[in-house]
C-alpha positions in Angstrom: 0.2 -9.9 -3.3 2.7 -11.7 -5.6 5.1 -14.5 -4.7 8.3 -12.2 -4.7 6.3 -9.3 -2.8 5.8 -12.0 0.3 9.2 -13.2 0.1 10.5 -9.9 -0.2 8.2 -8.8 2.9 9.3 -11.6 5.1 12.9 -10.9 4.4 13.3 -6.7 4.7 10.8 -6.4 7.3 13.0 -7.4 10.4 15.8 -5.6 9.2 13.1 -2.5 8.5 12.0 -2.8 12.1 15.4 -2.7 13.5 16.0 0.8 12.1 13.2 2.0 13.4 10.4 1.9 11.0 7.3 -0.1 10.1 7.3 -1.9 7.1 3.7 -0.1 5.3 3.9 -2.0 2.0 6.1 -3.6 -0.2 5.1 -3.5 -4.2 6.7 -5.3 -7.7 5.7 -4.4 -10.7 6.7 -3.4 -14.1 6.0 -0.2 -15.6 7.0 0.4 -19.4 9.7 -1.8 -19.8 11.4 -1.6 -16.3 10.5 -3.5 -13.4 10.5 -1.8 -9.5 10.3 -2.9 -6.2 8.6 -0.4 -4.1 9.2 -0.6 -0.3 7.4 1.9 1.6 8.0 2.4 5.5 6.4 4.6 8.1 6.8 5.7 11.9 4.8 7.7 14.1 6.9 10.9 13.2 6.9 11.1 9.4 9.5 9.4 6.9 12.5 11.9 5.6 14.8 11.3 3.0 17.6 10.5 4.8 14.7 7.6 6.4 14.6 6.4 3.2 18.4 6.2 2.6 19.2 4.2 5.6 16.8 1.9 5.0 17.8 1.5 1.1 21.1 1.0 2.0 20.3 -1.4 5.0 17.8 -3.8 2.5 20.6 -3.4 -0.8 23.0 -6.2 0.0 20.4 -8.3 1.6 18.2 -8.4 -1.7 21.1 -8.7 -3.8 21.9 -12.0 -2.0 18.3 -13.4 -1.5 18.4 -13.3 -5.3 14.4 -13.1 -5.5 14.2 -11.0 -8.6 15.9 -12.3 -11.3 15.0 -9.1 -13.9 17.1 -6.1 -13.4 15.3 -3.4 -11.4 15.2 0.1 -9.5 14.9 -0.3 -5.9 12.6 2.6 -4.5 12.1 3.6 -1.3 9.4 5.9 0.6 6.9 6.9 2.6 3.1 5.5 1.7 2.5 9.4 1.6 -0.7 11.3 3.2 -3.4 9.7 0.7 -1.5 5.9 0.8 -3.0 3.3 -0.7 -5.2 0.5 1.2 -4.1 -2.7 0.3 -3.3 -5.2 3.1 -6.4 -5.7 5.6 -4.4 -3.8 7.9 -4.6 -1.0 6.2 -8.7 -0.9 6.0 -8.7 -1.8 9.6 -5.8 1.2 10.7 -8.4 3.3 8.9 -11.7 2.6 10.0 -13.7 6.2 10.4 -10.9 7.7 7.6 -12.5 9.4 4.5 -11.2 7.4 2.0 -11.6 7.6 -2.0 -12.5 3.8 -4.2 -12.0 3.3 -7.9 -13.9 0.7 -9.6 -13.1 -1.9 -12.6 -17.3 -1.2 -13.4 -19.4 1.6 -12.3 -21.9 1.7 -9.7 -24.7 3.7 -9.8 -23.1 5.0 -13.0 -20.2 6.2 -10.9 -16.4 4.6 -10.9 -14.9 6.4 -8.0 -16.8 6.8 -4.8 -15.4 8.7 -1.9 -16.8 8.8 1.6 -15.8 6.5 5.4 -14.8 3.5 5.6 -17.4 2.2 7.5 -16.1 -1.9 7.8 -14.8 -4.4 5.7 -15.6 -8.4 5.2 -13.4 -10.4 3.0 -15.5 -9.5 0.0 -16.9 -6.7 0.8 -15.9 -3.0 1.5 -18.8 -1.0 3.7 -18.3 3.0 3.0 -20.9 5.7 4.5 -21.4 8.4 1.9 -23.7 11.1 2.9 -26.3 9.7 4.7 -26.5 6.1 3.6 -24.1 3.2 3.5 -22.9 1.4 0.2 -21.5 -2.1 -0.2 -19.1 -2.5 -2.8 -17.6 -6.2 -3.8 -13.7 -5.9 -3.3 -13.3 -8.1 -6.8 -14.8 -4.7 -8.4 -11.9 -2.5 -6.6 -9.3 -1.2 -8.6 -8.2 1.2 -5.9 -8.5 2.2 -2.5 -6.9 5.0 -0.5 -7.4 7.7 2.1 -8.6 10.9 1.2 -7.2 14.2 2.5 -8.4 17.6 2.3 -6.5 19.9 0.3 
């Protein structure tokens, strides 16, 4: 996580809370040649858009003043979505016994995506079963994680 993503984190996620939600993640980056800061919120009954309005409109002013970003940028707000991304700890450890779908920088076993359960997870390590055995992959080799749902 960068330095503004924490910053940004510790200063919407009261605020987040106080509407209602759960702050899931919060992500900057730059894409082309615009930047975004992605704030994505859940709650135990689904996100809508008006969810993500009254949140965007009770962060705005609040990041405008903190002054965090100095580039210009597009504020985005949403729900993680049914196959969110695992990023945090917390995430893996919500999602224990959740099929779940890894990317890798190199392969393994000439493969670089492997789905299967999230078995565990160390601070190095990620423990998946896939069919009937259990692979350990080194999180410094993860591009990606995030669950996998049935279509």
């Amino acid at each position: 996580m960068s330095n503004i993503e924490d910053k940004v984190e510790k200063l919407i996620k009261p605020i987040i809370e106080s509407l209602g939600y759960e702050l899931y993640d919060c992500i900057y980056l730059k894409e082309g040649k615009d930047y975004f800061l992605r704030i994505y919120i859940d709650n135990k009954t689904g996100i809508s858009l008006e969810d993500c309005e009254k949140v965007n409109n009770g962060i705005n002013d609040i990041l405008d003043d903190a002054n965090y970003i100095k580039e210009q940028y597009f504020l985005e707000v949403s729900s993680p979505g049914i196959e969110r991304i695992l990023r945090k700890d917390k995430h893996l450890k919500d999602n224990i016994g959740s099929e779940i779908q890894i990317n890798l920088f190199k392969p393994v076993n000439e493969r670089k995506q492997i789905n299967g359960i999230l078995k565990g997870f160390t601070e190095n390590n990620i423990v998946i079963k896939c069919k009937d055995r259990e692979i350990i992959l080194e999180r410094n080799n993860i591009s990606l994680i995030k669950l996998k749902y049935d279509w």
